[in-house]
BALOBA-1460 file (C-alpha; in Angstrom, 3 decimals):
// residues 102
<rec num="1" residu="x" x="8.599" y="-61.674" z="-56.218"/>
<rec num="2" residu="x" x="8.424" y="-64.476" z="-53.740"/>
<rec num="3" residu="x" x="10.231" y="-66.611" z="-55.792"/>
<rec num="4" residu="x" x="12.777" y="-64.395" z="-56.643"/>
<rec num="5" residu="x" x="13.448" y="-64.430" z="-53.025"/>
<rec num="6" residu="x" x="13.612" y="-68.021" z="-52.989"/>
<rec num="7" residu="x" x="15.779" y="-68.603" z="-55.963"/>
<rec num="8" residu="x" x="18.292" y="-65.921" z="-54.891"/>
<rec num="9" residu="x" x="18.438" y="-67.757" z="-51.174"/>
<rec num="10" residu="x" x="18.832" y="-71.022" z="-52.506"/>
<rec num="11" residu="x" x="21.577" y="-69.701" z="-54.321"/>
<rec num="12" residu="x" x="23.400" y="-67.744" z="-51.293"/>
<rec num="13" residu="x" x="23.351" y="-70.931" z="-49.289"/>
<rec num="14" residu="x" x="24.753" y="-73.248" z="-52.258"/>
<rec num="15" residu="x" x="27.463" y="-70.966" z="-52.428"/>
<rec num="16" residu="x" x="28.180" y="-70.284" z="-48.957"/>
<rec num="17" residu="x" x="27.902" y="-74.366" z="-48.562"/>
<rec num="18" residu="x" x="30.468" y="-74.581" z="-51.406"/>
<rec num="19" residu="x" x="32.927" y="-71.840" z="-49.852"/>
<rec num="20" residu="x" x="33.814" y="-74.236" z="-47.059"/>
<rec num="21" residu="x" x="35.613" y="-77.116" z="-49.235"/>
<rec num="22" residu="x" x="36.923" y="-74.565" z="-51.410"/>
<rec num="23" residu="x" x="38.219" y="-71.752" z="-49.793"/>
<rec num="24" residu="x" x="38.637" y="-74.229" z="-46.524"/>
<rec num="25" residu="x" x="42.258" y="-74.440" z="-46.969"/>
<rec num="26" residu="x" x="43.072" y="-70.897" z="-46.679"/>
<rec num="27" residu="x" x="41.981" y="-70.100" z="-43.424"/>
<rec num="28" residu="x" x="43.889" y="-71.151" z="-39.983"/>
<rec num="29" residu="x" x="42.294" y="-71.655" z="-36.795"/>
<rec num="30" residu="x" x="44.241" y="-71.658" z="-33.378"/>
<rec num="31" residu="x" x="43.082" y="-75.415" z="-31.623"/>
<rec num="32" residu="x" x="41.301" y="-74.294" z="-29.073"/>
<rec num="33" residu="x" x="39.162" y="-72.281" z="-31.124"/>
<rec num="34" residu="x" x="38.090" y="-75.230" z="-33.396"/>
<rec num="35" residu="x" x="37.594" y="-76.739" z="-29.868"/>
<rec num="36" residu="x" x="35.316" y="-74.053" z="-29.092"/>
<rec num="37" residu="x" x="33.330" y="-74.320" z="-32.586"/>
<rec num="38" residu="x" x="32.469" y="-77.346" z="-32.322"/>
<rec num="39" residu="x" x="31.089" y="-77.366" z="-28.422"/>
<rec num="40" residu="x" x="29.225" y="-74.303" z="-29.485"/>
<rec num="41" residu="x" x="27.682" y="-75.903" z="-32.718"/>
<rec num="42" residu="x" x="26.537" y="-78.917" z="-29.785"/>
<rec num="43" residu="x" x="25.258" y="-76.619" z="-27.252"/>
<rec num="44" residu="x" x="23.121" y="-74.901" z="-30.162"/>
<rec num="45" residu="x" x="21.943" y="-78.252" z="-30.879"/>
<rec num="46" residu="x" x="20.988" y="-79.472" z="-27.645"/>
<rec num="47" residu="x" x="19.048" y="-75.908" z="-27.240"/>
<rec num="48" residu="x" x="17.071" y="-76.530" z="-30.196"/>
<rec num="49" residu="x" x="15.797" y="-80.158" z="-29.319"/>
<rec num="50" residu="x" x="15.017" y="-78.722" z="-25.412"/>
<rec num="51" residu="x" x="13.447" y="-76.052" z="-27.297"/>
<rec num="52" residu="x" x="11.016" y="-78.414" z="-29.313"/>
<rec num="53" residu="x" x="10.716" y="-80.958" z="-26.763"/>
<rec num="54" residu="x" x="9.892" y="-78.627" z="-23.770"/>
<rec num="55" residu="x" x="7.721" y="-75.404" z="-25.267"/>
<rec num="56" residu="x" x="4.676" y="-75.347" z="-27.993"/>
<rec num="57" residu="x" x="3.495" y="-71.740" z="-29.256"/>
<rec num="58" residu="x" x="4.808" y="-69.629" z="-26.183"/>
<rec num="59" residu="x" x="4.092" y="-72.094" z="-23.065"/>
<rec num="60" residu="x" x="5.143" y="-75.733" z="-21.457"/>
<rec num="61" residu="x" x="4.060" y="-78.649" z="-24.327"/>
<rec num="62" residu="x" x="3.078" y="-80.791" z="-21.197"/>
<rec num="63" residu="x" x="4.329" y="-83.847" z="-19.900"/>
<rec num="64" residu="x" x="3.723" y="-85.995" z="-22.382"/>
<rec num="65" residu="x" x="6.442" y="-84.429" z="-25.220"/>
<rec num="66" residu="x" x="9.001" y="-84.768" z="-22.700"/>
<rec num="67" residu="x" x="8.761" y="-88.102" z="-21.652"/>
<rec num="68" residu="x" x="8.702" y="-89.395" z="-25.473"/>
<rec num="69" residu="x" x="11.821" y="-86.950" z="-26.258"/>
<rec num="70" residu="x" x="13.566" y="-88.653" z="-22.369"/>
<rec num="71" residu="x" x="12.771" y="-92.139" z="-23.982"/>
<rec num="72" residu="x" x="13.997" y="-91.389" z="-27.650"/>
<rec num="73" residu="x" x="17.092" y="-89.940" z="-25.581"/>
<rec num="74" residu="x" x="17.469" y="-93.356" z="-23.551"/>
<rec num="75" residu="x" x="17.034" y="-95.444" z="-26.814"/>
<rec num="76" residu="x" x="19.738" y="-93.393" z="-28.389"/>
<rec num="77" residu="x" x="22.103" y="-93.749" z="-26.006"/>
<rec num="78" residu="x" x="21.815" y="-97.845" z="-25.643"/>
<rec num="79" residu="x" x="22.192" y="-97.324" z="-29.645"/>
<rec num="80" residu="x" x="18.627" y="-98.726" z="-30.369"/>
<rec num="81" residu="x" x="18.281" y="-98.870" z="-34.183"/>
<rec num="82" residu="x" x="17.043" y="-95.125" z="-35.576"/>
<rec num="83" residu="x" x="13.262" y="-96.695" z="-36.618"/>
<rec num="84" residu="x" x="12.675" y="-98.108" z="-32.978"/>
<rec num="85" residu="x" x="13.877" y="-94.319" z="-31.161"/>
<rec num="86" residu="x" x="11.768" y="-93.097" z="-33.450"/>
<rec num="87" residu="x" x="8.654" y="-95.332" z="-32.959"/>
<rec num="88" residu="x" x="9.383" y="-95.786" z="-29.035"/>
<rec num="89" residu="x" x="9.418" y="-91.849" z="-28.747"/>
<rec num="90" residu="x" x="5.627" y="-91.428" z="-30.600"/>
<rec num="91" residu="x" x="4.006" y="-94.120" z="-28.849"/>
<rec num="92" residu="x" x="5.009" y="-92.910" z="-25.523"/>
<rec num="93" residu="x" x="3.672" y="-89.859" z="-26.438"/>
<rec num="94" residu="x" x="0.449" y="-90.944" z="-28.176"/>
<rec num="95" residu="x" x="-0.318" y="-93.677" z="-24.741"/>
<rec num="96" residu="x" x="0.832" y="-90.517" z="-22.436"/>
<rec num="97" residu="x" x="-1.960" y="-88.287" z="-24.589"/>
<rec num="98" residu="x" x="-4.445" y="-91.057" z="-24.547"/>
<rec num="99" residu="x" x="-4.269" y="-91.781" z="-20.746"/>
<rec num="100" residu="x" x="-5.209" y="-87.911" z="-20.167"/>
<rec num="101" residu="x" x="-1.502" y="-86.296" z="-19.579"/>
<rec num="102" residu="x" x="-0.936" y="-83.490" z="-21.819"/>
């Protein structure tokens, strides 16, 4: 049964991810609410990383998450190469965690 499930959601979101180039065309959106689409698809997206940065289980991650995620955010911005955000981020973390702050 399980993958039943699977295969039948797989296939919902291949053809819901296909509906967009095809059927695309057909519908017309006012400007200002394609503006508002796409600020709402970034807000989502800025909730979900302050959601994983800031909160593990149902309480604060500590200090330490933060302060990688604030550095990976500082990297990104001066338009560090991907591999450095990535390794900055963790080692800040991991020397954070080592020196005691959680």
């Amino acid at each position: 049964m399980p993958v039943l499930a699977v295969l039948l959601l797989a296939a919902g979101t291949y053809a819901l991810r296909l509906a967009g180039p095809l059927l695309g065309h057909r519908l017309r959106m006012p400007d200002r609410v394609r503006e508002l689409v796409t600020v709402a698809a970034a807000v989502l997206l800025v909730a979900l990383a302050a959601t994983a940065a800031l909160t593990q289980g149902h309480g604060f991650a500590g200090w330490a998450r933060p302060a990688g995620v604030l550095v990976a955010g500082a990297l990104a911005l001066r338009r560090a190469p991907f591999p450095l955000v990535v390794a900055a981020a963790a080692s800040t973390t991991a020397l954070l965690r080592l020196c005691g702050v959680e």
